[in-house]
MIBAKOL-709058 format. One record per residue (C-alpha): residue number from 0; x, y, z. Coordinates in pm, whole numbers, plus 50000, padded with zeros to 5 digits. Layout:
BEGIN
<drenmar=NUM	c1=X	c2=Y	c3=Z> .
...
% end
This chain:
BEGIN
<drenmar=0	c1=50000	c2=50000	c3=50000> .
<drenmar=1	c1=50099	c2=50310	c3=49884> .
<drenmar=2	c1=50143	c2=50694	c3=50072> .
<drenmar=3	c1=49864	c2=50787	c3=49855> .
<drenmar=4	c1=49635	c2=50458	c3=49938> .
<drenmar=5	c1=49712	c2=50558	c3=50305> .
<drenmar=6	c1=49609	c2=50926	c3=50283> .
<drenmar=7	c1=49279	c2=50816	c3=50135> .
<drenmar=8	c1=49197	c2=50562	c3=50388> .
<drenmar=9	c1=49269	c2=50865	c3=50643> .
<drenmar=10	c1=49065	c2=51096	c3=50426> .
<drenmar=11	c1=48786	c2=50804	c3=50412> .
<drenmar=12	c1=48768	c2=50761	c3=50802> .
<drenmar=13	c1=48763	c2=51183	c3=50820> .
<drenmar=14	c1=48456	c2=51172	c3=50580> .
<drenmar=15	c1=48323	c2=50899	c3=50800> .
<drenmar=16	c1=48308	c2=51071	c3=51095> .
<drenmar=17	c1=48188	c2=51378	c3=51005> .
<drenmar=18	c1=47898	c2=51210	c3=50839> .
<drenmar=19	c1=47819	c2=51047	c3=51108> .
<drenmar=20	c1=47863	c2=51380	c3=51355> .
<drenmar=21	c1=47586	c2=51552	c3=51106> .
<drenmar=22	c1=47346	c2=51232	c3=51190> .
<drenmar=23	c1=47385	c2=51179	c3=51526> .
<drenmar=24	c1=46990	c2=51237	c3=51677> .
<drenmar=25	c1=47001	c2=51587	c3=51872> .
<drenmar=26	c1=46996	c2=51389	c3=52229> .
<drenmar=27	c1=47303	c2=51242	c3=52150> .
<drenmar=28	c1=47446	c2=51492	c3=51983> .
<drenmar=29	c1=47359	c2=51701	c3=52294> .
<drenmar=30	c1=47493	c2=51458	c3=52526> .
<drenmar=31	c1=47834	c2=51455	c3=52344> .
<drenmar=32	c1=47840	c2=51804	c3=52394> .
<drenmar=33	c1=47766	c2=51797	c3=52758> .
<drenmar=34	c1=47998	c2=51508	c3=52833> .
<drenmar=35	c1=48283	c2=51721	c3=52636> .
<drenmar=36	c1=48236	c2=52061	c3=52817> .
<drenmar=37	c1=48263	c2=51867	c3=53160> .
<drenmar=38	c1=48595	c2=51686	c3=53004> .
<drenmar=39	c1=48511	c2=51343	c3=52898> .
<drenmar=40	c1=48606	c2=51323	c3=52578> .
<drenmar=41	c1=48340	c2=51084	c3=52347> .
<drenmar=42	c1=48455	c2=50806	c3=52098> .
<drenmar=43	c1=48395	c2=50825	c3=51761> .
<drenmar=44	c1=48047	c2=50910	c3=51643> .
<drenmar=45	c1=48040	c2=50681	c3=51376> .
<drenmar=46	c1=48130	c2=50396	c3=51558> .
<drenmar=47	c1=47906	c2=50426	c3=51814> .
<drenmar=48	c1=47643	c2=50398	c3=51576> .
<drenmar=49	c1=47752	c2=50067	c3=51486> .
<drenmar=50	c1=47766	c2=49940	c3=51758> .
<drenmar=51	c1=47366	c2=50048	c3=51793> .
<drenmar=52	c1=47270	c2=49897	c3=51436> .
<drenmar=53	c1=47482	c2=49584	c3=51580> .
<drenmar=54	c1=47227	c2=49582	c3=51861> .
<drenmar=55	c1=46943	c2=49595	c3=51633> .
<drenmar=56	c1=47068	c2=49326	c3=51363> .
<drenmar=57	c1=47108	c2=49113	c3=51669> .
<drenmar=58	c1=46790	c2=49185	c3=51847> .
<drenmar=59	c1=46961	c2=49259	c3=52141> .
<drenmar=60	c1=46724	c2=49296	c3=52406> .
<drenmar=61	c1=46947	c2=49327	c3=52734> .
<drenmar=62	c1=47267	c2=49518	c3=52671> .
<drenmar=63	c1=47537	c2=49566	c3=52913> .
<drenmar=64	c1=47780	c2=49913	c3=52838> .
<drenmar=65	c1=48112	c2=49926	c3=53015> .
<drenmar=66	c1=48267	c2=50257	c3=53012> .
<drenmar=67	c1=48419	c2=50551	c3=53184> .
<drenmar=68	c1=48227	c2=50857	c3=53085> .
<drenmar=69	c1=48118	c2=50662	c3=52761> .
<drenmar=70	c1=47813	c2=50853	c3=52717> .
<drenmar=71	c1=47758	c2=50915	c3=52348> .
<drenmar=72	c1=47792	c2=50490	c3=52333> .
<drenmar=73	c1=47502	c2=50430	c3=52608> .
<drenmar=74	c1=47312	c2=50674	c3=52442> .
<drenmar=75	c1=47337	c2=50532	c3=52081> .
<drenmar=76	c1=47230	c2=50182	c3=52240> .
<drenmar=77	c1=46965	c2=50311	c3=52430> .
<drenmar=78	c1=46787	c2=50428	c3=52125> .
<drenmar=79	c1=46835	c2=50108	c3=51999> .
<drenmar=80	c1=46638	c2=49917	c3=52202> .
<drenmar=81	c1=46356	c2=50119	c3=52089> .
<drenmar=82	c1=46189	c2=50127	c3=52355> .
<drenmar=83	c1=46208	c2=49771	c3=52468> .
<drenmar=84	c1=46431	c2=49587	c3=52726> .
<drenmar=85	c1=46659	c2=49683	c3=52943> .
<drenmar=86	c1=47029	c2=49875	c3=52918> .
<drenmar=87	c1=47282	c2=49826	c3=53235> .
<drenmar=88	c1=47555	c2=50070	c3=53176> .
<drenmar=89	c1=47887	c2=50094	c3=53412> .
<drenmar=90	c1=48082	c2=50333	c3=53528> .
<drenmar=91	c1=48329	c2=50338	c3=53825> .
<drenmar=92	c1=48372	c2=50721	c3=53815> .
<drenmar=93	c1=48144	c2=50933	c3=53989> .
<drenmar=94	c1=48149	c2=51202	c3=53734> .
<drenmar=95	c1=48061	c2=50953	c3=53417> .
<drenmar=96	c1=47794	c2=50792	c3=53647> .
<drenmar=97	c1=47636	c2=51075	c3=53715> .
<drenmar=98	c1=47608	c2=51156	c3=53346> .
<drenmar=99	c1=47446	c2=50895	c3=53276> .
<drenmar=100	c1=47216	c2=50913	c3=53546> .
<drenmar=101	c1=47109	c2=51248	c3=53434> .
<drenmar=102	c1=47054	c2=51127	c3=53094> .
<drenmar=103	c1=46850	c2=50791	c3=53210> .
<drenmar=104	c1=46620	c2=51027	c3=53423> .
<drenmar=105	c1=46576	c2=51275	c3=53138> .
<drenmar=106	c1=46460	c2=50951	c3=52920> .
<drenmar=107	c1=46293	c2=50773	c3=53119> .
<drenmar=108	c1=45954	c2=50942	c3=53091> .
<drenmar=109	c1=45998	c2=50824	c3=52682> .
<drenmar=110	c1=46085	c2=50511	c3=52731> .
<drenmar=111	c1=45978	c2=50159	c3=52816> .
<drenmar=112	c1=46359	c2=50017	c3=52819> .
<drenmar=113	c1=46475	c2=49963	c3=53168> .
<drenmar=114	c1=46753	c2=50180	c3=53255> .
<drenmar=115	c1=47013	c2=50084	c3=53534> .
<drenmar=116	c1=47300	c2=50318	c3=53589> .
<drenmar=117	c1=47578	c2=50123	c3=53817> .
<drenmar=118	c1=47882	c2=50349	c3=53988> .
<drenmar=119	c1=48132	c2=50025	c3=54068> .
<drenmar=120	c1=48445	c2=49864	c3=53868> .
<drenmar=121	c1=48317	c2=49631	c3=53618> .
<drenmar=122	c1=48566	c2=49322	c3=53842> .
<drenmar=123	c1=48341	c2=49376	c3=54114> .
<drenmar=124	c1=47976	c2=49432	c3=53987> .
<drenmar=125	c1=48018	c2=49194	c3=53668> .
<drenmar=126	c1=48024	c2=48878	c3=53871> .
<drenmar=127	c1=47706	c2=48950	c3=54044> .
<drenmar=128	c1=47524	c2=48970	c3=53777> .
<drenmar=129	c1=47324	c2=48640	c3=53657> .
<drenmar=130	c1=47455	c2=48405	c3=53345> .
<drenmar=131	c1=47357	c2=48386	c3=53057> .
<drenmar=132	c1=47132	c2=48709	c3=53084> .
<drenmar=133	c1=47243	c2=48894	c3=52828> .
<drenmar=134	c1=47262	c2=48978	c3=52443> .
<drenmar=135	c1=47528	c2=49172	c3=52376> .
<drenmar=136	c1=47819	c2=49388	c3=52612> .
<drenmar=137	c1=48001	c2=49695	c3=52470> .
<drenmar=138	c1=48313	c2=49798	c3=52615> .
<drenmar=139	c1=48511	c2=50107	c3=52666> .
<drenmar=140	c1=48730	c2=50361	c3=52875> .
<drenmar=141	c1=49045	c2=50282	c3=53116> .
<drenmar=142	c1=49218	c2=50004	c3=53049> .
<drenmar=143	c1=49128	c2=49836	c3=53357> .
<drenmar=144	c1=48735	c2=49745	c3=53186> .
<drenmar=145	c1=48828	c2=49512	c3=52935> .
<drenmar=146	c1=49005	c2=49206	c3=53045> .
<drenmar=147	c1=48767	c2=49189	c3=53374> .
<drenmar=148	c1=48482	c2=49255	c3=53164> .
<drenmar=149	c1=48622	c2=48953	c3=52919> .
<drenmar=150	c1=48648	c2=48728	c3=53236> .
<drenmar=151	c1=48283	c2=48732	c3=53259> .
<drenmar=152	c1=48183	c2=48764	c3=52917> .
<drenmar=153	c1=48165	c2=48381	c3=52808> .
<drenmar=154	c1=47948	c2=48279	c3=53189> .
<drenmar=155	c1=47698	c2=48650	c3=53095> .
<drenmar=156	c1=47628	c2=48626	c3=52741> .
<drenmar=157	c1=47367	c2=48373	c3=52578> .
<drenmar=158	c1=47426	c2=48165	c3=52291> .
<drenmar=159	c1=47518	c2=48380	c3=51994> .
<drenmar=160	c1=47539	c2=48687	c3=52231> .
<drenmar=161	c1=47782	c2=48993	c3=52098> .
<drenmar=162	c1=48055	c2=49149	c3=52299> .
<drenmar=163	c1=48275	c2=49469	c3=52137> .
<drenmar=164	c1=48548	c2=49650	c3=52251> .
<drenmar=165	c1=48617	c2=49989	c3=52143> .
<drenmar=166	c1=48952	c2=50173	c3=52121> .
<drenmar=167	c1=49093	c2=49838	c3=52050> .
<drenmar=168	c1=49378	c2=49968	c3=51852> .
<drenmar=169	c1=49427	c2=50213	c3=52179> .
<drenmar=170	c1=49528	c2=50505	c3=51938> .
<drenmar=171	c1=49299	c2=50769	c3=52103> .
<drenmar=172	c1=49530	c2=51056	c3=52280> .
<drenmar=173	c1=49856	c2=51123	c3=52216> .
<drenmar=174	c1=50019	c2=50760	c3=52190> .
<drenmar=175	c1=50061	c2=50514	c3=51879> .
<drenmar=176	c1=49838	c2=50280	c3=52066> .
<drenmar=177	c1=49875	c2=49910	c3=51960> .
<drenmar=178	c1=50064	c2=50036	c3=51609> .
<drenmar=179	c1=50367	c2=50135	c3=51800> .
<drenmar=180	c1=50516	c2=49860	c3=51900> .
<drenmar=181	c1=50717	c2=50145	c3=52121> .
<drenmar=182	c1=50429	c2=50249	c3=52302> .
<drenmar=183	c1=50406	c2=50093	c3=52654> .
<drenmar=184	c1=50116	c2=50270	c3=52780> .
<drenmar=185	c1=49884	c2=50083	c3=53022> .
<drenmar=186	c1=49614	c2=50075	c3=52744> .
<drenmar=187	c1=49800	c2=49984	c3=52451> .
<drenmar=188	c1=49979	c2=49698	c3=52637> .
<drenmar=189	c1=49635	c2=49584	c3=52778> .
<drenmar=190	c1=49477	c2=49589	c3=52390> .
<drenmar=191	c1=49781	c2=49384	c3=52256> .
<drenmar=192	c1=49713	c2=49137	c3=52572> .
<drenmar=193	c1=49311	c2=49118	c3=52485> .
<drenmar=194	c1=49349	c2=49085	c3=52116> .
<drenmar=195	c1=49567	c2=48749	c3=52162> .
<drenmar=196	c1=49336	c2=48590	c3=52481> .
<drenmar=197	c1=48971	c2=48676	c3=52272> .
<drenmar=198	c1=49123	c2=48534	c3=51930> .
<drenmar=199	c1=49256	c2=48244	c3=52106> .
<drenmar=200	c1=48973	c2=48115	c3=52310> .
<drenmar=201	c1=48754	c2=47870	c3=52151> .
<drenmar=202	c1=48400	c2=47996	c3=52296> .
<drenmar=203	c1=48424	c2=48304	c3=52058> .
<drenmar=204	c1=48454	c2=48395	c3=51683> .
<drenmar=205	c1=48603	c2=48716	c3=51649> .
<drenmar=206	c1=48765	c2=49020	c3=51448> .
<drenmar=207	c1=48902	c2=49324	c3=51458> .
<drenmar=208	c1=48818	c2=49640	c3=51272> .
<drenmar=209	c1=48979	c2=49962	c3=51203> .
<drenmar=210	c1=48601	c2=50128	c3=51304> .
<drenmar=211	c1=48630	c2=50450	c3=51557> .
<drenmar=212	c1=48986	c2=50414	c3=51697> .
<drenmar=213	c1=48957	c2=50025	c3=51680> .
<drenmar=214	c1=48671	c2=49790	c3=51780> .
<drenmar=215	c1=48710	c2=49410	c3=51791> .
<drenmar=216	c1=48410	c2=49216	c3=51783> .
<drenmar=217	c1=48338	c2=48849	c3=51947> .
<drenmar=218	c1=48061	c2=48643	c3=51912> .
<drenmar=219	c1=47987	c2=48312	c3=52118> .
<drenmar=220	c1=47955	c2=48009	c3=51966> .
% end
């Protein structure tokens, strides 16, 4: 591949996003705004909304979002429920909880979907939770979220359930993420070590996408 074929991928992703910022419905484009004044930057809009269509291919009727501050995410996946089922998100910081908290009680009037907004690390609140419950888990945020939330993934998900990790290539921020082989951040080290234990364990078929800033996708058998 070629410096041009490389500058029009970039130029592709760029056109991408910004398509997707001018769609975004205006309560999630007004909660990205709101989480990014209070300085929690949101993942990529376009992403996101795959991972929503994802929930509605699926049928995805309980959906478990792992994040810190993730807000634009829980959002997208809220509305696509439509209405129906119920959305656990998780947050171990008090100011991302409490985003979300204000968003699930401004919603909640319009909407049949069960909200539950958790403040507690996803090690300690994931095992509580009962097996084989759920459709589909999206992950996101500090490092620390996605091997616990892995742990429990194959015991929480049904049969054929859907679990994706965003910011798998860990290139949001300043560092190289998982391209830099140089880059020894707690993130990027913790994507390289996910990426090998999901594509290695025999309960899940998975892949990787460039999507957003990375997102690698495993279904269970």
């Amino acid at each position: 591949m070629d410096k041009t074929q490389y500058t029009n991928l970039a130029k592709a992703w760029e056109f991408a996003e910004d398509h997707a910022l001018q769609r975004e419905a205006r309560p999630v484009a007004a909660a990205r705004e709101v989480a990014e004044r209070a300085g929690q930057p949101q993942g990529s809009a376009a992403q996101a909304q795959l991972l929503a269509l994802l929930a509605r291919i699926t049928g995805a009727s309980s959906v478990i979002a792992i994040g810190t501050g993730s807000l634009v995410e829980t959002m997208q996946l809220v509305h696509a429920l439509n209405g129906t089922g119920q959305l656990t998100a998780v947050d171990s910081t008090a100011q991302g909880i409490a985003m979300i908290r204000k968003a699930f009680s401004e919603l909640q009037d319009n909407t049949d979907t069960s909200l539950r907004a958790v403040n507690a690390a996803a090690s300690v609140f994931l095992p509580r939770l009962n097996a084989n419950d759920y459709d589909m888990i999206v992950v996101a945020g500090d490092a620390a979220n996605y091997a616990a939330t892995f742990a429990q993934a194959s015991r929480l998900l049904r049969s054929h359930g859907l679990i994706a990790f965003t910011d798998a290539l860990a290139t949001y921020g300043d560092h190289g993420g998982v391209l830099d082989a140089a880059d020894r951040s707690a993130k990027a080290v913790a994507m390289r070590e996910l990426i090998a234990t999901v594509e290695e364990d025999e309960n899940f078929e998975s892949t990787l996408t460039p999507d957003g800033t990375g997102l690698l996708l495993a279904f269970k058998k």
